[in-house]
LUMTI-45368 format. One line per field, with one value per atom (N, C-alpha, C): atom name; x, y, z; residue in one letter. Coordinates in pm, 1 decimal, padded with zeros to 6 digits. Layout:
# residues N
at: c(CA, ...)
east: c(X, ...)
north: c(Y, ...)
up: c(Z, ...)
aa: c(A, ...)
END
This chain:
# residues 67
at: c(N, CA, C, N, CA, C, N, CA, C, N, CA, C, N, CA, C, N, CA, C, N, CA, C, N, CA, C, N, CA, C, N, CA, C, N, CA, C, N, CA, C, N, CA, C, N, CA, C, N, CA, C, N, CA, C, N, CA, C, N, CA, C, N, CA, C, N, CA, C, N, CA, C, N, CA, C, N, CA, C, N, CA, C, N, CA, C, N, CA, C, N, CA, C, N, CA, C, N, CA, C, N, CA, C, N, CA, C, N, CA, C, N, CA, C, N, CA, C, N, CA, C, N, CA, C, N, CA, C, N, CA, C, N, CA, C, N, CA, C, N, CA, C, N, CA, C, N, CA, C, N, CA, C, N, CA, C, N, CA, C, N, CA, C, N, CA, C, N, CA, C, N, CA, C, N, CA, C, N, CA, C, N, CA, C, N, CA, C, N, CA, C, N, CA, C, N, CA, C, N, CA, C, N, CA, C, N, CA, C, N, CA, C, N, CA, C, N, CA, C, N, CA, C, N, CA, C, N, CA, C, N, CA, C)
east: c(00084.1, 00000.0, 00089.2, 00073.2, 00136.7, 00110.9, 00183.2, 00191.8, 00158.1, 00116.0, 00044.8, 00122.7, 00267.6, 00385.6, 00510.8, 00450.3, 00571.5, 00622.6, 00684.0, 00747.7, 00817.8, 00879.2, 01079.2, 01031.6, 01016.5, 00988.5, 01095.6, 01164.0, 01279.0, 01257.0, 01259.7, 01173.2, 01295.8, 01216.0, 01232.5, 01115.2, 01164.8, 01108.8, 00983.8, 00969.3, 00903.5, 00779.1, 00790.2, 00629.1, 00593.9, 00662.9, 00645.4, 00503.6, 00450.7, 00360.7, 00393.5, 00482.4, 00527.1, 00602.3, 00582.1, 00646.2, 00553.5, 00602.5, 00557.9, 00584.3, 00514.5, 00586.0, 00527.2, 00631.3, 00608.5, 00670.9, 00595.0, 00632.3, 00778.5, 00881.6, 00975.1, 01058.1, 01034.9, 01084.0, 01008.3, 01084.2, 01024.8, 01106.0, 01029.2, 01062.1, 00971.3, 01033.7, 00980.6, 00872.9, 00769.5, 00641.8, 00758.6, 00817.1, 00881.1, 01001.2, 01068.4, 01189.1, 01309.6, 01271.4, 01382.7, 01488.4, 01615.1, 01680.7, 01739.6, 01764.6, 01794.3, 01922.9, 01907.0, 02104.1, 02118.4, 02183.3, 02275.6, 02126.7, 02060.8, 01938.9, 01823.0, 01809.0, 01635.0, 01647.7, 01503.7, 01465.3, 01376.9, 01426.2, 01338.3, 01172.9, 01103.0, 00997.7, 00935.6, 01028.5, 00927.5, 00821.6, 00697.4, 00526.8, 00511.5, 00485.3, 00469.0, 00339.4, 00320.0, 00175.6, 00158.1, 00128.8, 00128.1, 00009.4, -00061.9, -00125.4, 00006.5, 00167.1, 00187.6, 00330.0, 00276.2, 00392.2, 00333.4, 00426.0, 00418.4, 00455.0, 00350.5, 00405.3, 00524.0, 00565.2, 00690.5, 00626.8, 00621.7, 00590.0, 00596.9, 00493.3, 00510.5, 00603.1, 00672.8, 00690.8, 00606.8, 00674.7, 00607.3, 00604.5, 00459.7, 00427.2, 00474.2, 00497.8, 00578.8, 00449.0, 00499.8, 00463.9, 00446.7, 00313.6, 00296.4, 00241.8, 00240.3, 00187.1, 00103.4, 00069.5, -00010.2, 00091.9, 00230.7, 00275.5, 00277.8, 00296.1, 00304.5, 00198.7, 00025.9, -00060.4, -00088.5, -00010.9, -00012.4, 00010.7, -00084.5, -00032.8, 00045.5)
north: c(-00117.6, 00000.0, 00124.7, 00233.7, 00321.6, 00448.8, 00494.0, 00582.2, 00725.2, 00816.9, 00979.0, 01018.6, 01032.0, 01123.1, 01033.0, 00884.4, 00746.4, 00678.2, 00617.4, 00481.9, 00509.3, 00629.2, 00616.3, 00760.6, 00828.2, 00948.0, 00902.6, 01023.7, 01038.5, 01071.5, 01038.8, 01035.0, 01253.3, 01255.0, 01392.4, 01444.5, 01484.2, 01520.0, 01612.2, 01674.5, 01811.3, 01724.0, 01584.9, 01585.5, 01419.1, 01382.1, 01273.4, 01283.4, 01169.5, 01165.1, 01202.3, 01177.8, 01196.2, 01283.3, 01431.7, 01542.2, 01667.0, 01680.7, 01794.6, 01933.1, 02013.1, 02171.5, 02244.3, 02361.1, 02426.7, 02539.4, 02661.2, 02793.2, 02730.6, 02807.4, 02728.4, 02653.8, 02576.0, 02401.4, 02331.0, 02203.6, 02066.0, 01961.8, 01884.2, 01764.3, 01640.3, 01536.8, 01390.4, 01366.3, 01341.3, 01280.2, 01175.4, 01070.2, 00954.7, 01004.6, 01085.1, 01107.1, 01023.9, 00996.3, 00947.1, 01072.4, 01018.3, 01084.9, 01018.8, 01147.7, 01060.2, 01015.4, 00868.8, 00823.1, 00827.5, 00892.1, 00902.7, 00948.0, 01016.7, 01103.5, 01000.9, 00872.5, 00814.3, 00786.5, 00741.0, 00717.9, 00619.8, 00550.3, 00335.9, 00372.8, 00494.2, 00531.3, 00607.1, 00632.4, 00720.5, 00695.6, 00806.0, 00750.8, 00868.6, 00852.5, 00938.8, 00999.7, 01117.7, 01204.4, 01333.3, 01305.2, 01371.4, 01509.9, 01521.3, 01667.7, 01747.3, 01695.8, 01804.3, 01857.3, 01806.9, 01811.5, 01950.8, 01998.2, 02185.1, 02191.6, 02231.4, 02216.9, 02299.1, 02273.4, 02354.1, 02486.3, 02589.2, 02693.1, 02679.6, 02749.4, 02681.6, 02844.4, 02787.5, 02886.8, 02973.0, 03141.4, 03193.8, 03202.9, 03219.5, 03213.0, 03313.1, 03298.5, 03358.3, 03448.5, 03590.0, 03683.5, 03692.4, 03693.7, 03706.6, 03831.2, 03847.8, 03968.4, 03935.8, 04039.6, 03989.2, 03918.0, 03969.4, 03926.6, 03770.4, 03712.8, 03570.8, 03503.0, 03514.8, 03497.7, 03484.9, 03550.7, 03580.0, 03490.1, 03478.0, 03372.6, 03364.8)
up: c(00000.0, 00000.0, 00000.0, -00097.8, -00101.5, 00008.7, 00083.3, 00200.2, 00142.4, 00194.9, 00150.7, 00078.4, 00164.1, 00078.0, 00017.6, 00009.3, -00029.1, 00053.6, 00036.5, 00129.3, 00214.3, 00088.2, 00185.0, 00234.2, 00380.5, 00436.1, 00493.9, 00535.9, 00615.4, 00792.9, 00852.5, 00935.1, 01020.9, 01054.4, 01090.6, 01247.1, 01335.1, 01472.0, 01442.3, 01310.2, 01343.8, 01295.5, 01227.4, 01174.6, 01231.2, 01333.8, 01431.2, 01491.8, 01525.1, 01618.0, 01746.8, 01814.6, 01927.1, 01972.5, 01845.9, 01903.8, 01953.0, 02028.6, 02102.9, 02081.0, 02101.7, 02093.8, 02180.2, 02206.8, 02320.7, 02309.8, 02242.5, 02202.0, 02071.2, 02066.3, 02005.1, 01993.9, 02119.2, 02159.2, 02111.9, 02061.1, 02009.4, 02110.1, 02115.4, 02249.8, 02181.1, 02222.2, 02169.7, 02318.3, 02325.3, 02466.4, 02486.4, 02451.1, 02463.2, 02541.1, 02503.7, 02565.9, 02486.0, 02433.7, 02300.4, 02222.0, 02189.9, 02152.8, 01954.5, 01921.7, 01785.1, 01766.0, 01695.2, 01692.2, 01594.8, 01489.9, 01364.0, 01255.7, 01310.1, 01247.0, 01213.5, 01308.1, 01348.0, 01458.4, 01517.8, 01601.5, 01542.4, 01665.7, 01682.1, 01662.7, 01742.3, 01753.9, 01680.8, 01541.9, 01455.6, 01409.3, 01413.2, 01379.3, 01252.6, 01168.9, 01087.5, 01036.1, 01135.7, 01107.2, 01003.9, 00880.4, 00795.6, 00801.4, 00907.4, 00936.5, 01002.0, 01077.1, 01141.0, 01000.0, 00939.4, 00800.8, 00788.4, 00721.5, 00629.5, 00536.3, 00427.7, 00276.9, 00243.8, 00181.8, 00075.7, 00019.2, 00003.2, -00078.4, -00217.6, -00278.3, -00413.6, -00519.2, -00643.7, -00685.4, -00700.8, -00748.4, -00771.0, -00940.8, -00951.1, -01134.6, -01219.4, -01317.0, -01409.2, -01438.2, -01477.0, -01544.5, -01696.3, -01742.4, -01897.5, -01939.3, -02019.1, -02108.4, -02221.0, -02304.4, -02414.7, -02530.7, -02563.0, -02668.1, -02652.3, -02557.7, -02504.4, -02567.2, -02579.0, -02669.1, -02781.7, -02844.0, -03017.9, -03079.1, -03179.2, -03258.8, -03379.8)
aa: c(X, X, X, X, X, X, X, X, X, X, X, X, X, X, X, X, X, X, X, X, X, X, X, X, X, X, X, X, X, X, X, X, X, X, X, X, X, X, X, X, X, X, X, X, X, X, X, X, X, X, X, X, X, X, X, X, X, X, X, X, X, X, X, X, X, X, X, X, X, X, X, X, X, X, X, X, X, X, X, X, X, X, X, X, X, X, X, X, X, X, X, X, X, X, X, X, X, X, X, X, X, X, X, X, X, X, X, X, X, X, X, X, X, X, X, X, X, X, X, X, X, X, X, X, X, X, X, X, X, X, X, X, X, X, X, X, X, X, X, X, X, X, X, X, X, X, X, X, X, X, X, X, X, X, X, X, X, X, X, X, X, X, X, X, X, X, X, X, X, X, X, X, X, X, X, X, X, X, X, X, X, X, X, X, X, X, X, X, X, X, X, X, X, X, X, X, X, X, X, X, X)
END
């Protein structure tokens, strides 16, 4: 079964199930620490994910139209 954002997510603290925040601290509820950038306990909750910004759109004019 294919996963929201794919298989291979990198697992990352800010969009864990088990992270917490607190003004601009992030803390794991578990108390887990990360070894060589995972953790045994990563849950992956894709509401606390934040999209990417999208470009911004190119500017056209009329000559761009013409045929």
């Amino acid at each position: 079964m294919k996963k929201l954002f794919g298989n291979n997510i990198v697992p990352a603290c800010t969009y864990c199930e088990h992270s917490k925040t607190e003004g601009e601290r992030q803390y794991c509820s578990l108390n887990k620490t990360l070894r060589n950038s995972k953790c045994k306990k990563f849950k992956y909750n894709p509401i606390m994910r934040t999209p990417h910004t999208m470009a911004p759109l190119r500017k056209y004019d009329q000559e761009s139209f013409k045929i």
